[in-house]
Backbone as CSV, one residue per row, in Angstrom:
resi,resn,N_x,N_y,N_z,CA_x,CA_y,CA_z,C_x,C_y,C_z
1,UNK,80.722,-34.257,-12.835,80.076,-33.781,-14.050,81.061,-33.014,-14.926
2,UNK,81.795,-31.647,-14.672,83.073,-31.291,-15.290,83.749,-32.516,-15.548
3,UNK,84.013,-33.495,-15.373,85.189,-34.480,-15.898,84.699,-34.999,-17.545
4,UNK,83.079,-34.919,-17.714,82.537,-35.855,-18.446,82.171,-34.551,-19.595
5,UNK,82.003,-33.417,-18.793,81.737,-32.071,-20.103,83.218,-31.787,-20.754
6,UNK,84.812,-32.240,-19.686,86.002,-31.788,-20.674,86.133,-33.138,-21.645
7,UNK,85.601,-34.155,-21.217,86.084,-35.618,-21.822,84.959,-35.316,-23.385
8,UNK,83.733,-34.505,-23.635,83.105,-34.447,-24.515,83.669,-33.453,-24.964
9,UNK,84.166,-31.926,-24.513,84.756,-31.149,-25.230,86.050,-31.344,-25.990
10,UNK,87.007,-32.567,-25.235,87.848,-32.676,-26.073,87.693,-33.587,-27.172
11,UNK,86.372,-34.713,-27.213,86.182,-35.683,-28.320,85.615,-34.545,-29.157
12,UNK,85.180,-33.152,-29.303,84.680,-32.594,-30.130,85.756,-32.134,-31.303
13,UNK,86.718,-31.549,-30.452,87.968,-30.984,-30.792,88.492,-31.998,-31.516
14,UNK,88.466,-33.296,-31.364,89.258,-34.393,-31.711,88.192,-34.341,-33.485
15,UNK,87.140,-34.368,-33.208,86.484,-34.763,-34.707,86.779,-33.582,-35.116
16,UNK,86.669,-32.109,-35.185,87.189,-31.388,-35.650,88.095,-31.260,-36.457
17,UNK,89.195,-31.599,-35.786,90.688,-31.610,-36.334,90.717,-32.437,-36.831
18,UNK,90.302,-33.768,-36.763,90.574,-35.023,-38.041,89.789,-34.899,-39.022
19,UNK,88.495,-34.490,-38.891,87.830,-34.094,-39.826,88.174,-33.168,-41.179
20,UNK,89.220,-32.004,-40.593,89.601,-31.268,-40.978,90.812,-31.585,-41.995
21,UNK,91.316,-32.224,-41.330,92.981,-32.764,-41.989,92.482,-33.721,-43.019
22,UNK,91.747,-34.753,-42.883,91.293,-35.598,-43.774,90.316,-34.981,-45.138
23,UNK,89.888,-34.082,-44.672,88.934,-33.036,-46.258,89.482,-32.496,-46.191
24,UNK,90.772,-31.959,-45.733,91.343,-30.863,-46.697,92.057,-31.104,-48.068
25,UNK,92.350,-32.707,-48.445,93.122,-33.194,-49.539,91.699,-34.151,-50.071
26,UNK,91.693,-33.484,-51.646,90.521,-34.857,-52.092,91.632,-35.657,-53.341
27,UNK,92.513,-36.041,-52.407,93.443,-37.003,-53.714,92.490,-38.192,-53.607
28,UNK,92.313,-38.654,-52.338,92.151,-39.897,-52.196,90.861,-40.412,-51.670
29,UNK,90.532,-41.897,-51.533,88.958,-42.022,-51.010,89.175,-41.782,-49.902
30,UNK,88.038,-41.929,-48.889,88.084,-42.015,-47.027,87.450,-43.124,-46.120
31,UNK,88.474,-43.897,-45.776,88.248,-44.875,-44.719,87.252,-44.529,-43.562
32,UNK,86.336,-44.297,-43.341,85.600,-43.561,-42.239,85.375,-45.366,-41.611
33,UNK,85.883,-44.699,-39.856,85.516,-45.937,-38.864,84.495,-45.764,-38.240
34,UNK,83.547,-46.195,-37.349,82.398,-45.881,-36.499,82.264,-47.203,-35.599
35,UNK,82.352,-46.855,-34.414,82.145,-48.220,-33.619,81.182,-47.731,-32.729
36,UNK,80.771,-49.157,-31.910,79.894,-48.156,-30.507,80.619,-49.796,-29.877
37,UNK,79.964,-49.736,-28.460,80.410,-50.607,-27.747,80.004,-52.380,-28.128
38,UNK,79.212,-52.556,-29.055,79.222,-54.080,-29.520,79.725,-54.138,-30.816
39,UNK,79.464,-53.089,-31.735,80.122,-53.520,-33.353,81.204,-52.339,-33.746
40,UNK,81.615,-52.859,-34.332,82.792,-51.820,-35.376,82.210,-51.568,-36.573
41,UNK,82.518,-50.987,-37.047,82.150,-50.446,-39.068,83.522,-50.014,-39.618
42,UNK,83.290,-50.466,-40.766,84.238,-49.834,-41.688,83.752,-49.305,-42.987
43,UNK,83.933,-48.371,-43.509,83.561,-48.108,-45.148,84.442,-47.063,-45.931
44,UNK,84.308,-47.293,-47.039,85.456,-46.342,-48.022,84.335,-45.364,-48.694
45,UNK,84.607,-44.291,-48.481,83.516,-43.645,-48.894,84.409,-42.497,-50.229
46,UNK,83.737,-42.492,-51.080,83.983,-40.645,-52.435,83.221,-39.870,-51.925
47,UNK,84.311,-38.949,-51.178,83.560,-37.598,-51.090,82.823,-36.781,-52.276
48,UNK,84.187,-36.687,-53.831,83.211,-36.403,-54.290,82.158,-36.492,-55.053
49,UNK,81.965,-37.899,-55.197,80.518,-38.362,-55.746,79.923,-38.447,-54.663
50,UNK,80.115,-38.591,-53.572,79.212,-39.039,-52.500,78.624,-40.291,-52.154
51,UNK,79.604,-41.255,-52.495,78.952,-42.498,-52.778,79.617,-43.262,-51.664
52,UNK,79.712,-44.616,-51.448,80.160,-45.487,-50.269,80.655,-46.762,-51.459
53,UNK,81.535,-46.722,-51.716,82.336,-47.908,-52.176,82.503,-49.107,-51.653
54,UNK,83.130,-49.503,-50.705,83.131,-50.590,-49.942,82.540,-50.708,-48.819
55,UNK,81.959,-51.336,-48.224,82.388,-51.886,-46.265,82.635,-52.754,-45.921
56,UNK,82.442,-52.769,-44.475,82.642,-54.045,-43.951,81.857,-53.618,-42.303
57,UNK,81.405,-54.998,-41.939,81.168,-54.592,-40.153,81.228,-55.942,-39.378
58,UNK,81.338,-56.253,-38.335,80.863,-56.897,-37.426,79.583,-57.636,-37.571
59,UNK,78.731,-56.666,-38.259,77.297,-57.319,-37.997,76.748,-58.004,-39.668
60,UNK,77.869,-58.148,-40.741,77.961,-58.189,-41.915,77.645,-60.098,-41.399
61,UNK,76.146,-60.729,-42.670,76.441,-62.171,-42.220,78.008,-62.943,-42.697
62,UNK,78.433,-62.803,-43.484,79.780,-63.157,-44.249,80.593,-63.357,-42.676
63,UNK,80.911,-62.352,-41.812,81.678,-62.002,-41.340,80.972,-62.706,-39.454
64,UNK,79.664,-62.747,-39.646,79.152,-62.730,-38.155,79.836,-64.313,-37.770
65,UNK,80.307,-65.716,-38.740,80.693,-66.896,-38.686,81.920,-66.528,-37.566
66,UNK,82.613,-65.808,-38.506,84.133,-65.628,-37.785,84.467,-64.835,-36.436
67,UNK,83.195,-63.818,-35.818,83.351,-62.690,-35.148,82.752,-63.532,-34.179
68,UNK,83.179,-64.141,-33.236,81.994,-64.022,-31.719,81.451,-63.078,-30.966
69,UNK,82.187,-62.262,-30.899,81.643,-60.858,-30.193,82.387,-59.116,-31.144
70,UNK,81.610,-58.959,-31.496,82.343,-57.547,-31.932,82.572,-56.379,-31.803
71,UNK,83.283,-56.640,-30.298,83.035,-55.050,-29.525,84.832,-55.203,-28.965
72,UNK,85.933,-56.479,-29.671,86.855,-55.914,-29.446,88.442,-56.241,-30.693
73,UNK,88.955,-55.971,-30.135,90.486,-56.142,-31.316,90.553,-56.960,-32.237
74,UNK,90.435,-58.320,-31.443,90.108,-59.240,-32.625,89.483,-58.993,-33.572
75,UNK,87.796,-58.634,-33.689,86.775,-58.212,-34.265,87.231,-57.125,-35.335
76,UNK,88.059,-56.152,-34.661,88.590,-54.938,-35.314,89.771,-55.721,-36.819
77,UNK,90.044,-56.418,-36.142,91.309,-56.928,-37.131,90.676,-57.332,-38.291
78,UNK,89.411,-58.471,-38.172,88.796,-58.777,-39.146,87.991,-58.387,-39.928
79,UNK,87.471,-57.019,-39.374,86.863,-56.138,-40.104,87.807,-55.275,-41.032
80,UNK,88.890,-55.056,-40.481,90.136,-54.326,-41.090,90.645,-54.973,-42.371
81,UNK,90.819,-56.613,-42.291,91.399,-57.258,-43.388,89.684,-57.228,-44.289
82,UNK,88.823,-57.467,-43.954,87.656,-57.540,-44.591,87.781,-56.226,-45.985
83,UNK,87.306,-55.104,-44.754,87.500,-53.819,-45.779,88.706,-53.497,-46.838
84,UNK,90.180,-54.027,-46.538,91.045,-54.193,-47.250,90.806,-54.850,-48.552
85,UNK,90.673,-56.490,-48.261,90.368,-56.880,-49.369,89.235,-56.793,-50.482
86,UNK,88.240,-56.267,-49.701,87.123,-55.236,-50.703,87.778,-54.455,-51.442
87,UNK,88.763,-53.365,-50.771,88.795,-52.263,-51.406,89.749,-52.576,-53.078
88,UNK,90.707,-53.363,-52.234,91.926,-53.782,-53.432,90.820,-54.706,-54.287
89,UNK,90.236,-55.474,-54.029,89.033,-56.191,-55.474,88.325,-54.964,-56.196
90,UNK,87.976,-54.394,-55.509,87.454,-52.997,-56.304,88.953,-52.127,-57.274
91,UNK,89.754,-52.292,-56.914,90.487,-51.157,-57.273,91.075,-50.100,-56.535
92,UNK,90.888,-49.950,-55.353,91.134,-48.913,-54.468,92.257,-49.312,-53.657
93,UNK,93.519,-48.709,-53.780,94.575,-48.934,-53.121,94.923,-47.941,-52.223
94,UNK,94.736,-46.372,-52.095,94.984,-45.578,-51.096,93.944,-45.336,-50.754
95,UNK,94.067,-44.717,-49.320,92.610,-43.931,-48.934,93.457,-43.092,-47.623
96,UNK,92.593,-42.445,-47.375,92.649,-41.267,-45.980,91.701,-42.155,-44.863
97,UNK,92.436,-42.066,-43.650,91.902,-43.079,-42.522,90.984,-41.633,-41.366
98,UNK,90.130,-42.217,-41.821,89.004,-40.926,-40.928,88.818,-41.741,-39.243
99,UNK,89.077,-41.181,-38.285,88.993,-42.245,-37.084,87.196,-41.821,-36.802
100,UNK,87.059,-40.419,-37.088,85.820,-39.187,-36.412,85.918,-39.702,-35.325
101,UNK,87.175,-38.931,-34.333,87.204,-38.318,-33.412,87.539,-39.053,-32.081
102,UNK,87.349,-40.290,-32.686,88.356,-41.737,-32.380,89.584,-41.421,-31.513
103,UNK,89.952,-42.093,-30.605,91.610,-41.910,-30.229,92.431,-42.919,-31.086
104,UNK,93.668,-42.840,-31.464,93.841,-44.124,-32.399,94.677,-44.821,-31.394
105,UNK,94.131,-45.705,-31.233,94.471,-47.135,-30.033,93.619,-47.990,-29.717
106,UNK,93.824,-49.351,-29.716,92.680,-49.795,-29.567,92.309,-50.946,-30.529
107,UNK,90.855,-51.072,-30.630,90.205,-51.046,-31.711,90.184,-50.767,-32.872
108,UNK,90.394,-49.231,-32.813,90.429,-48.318,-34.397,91.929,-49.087,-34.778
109,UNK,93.270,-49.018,-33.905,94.154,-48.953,-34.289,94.339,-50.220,-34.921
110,UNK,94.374,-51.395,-34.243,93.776,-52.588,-34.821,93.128,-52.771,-35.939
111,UNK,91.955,-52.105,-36.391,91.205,-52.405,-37.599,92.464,-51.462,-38.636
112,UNK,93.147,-50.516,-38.150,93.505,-49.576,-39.072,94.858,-50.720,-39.634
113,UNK,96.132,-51.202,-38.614,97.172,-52.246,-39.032,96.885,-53.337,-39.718
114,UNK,95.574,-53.690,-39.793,95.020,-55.521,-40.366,95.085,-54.610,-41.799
115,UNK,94.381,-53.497,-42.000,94.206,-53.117,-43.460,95.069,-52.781,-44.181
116,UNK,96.699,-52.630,-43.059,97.445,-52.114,-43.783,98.558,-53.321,-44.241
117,UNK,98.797,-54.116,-43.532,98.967,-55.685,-43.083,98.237,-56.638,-44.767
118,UNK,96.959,-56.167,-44.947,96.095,-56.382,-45.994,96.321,-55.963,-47.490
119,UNK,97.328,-55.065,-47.099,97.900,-54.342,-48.969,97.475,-52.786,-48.837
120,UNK,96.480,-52.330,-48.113,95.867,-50.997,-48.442,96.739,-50.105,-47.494
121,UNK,96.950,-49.085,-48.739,97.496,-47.710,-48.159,96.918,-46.731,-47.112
122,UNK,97.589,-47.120,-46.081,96.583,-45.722,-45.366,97.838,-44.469,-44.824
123,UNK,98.585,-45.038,-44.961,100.019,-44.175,-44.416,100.620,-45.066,-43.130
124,UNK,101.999,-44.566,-42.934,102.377,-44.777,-41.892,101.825,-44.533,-40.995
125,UNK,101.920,-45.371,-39.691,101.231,-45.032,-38.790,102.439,-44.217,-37.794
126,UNK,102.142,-42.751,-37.507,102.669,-41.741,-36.500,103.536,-40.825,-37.843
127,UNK,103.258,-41.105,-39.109,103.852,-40.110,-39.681,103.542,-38.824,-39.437
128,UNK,104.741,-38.061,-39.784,104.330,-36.467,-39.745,103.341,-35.925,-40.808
129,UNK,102.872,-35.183,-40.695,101.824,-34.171,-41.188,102.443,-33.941,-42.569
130,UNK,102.006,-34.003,-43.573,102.599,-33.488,-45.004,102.340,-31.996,-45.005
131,UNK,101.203,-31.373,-44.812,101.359,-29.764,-45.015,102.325,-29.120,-44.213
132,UNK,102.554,-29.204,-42.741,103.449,-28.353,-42.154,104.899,-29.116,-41.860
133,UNK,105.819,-28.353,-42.221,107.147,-28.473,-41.891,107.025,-29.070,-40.114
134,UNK,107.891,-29.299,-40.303,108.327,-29.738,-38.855,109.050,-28.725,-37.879
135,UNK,108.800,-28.167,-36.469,109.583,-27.258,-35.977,110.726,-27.268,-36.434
136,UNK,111.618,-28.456,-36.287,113.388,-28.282,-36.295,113.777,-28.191,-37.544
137,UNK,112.800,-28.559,-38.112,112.864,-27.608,-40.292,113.100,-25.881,-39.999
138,UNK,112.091,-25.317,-39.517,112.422,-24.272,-39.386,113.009,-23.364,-38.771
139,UNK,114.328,-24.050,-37.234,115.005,-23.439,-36.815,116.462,-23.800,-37.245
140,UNK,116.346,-24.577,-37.933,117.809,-25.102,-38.709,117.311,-24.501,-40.211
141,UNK,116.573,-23.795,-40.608,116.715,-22.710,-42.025,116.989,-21.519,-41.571
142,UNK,117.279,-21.067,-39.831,117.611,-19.720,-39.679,118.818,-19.545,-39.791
143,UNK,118.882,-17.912,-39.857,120.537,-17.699,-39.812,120.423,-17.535,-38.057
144,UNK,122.180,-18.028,-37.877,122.476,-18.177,-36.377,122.071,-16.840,-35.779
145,UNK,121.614,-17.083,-34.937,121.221,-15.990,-33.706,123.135,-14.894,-33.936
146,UNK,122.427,-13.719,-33.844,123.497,-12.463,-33.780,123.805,-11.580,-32.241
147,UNK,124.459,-11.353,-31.522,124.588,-10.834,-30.580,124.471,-9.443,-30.702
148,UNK,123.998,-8.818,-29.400,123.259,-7.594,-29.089,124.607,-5.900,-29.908
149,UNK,125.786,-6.638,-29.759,126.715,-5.271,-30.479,126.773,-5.738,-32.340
150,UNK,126.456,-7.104,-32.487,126.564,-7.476,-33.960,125.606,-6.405,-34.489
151,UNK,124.190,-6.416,-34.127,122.827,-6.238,-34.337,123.367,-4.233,-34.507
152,UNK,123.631,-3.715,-33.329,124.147,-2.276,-33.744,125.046,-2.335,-34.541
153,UNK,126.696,-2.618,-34.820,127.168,-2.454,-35.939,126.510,-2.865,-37.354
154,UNK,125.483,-4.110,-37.575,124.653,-3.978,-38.809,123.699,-2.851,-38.974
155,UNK,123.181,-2.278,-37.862,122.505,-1.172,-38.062,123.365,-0.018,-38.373
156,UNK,124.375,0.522,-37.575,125.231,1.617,-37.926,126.204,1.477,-39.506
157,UNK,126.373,0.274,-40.390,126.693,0.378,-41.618,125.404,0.536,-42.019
158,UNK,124.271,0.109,-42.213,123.366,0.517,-42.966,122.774,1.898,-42.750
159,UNK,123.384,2.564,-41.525,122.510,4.125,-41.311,121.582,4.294,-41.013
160,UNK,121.310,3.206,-40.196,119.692,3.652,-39.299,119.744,4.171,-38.095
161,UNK,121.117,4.361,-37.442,120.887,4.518,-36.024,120.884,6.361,-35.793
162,UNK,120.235,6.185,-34.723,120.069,8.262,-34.342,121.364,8.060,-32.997
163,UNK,121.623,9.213,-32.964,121.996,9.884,-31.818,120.643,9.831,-30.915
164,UNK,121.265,9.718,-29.677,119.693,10.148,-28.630,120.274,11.754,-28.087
165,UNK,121.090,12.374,-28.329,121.187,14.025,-28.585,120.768,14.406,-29.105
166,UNK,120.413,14.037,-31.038,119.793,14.549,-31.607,118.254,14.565,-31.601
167,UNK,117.924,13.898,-30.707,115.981,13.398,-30.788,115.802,14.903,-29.700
């Protein structure tokens, strides 16, 4: 039972944080995915009108010809190029790829490469984070580490140091 309460606490954490990263920028629309174990979904949604621009699914008739079963990769792919070419007929060339909470592998990852494969921007896949620097950004902007007598002679020209006689 603990195996199945950390496996839900960490899918919580997981929508959290993507959730988070993906509304924190409203440049762009949002790819939101949703699968369960027989169909996939796809849709481009405006946050801020609130509206749903495109989709696509598995269970779409257009699409049910080509899909025999839609609970795996294949399925994902064609839903992926599906939603692509919606979006670019509409006009919509970037978007933010919402997994909610998704691992990206798989399925998701699959539907996510066909769309990108398809013309639509979703970013590199494993790029770094645009808001935060990267650790080795910020230990290559330090000045070099100073040794323990450097650190007192910069203190004793500037005049901070006491005598411990005088305390």
């Amino acid at each position: 039972m603990k195996k199945y309460q950390q496996i839900n606490r960490q899918r919580k954490n997981r929508v959290f944080r993507v959730s988070n990263a993906v509304k924190r920028s409203s440049d762009r629309v949002r790819l939101c995915v949703s699968k369960s174990n027989k169909n996939i979904a796809a849709q481009i949604i405006d946050d801020v009108a609130g509206i749903t621009l495109v989709s696509a699914s598995t269970r779409d008739k257009a699409l049910t010809a080509e899909i025999p079963y839609g609970g795996n990769s294949a399925a994902a792919e064609i839903v992926g190029e599906a939603v692509a070419k919606k979006a670019l007929a509409a006009g919509i060339k970037q978007v933010k790829f919402d997994r909610h909470g998704s691992k990206y592998h798989g399925r998701v990852k699959a539907l996510a490469d066909a769309a990108r494969k398809a013309g639509l921007d979703i970013g590199a896949a494993g790029e770094p984070k645009e808001d935060k620097p990267e650790k080795a950004d910020k230990k290559s902007a330090k000045a070099p580490a100073k040794s323990k007598a450097e650190k007192e002679m910069a203190k004793a020209a500037a005049g901070k140091t006491q005598s411990k006689k005088g305390k």
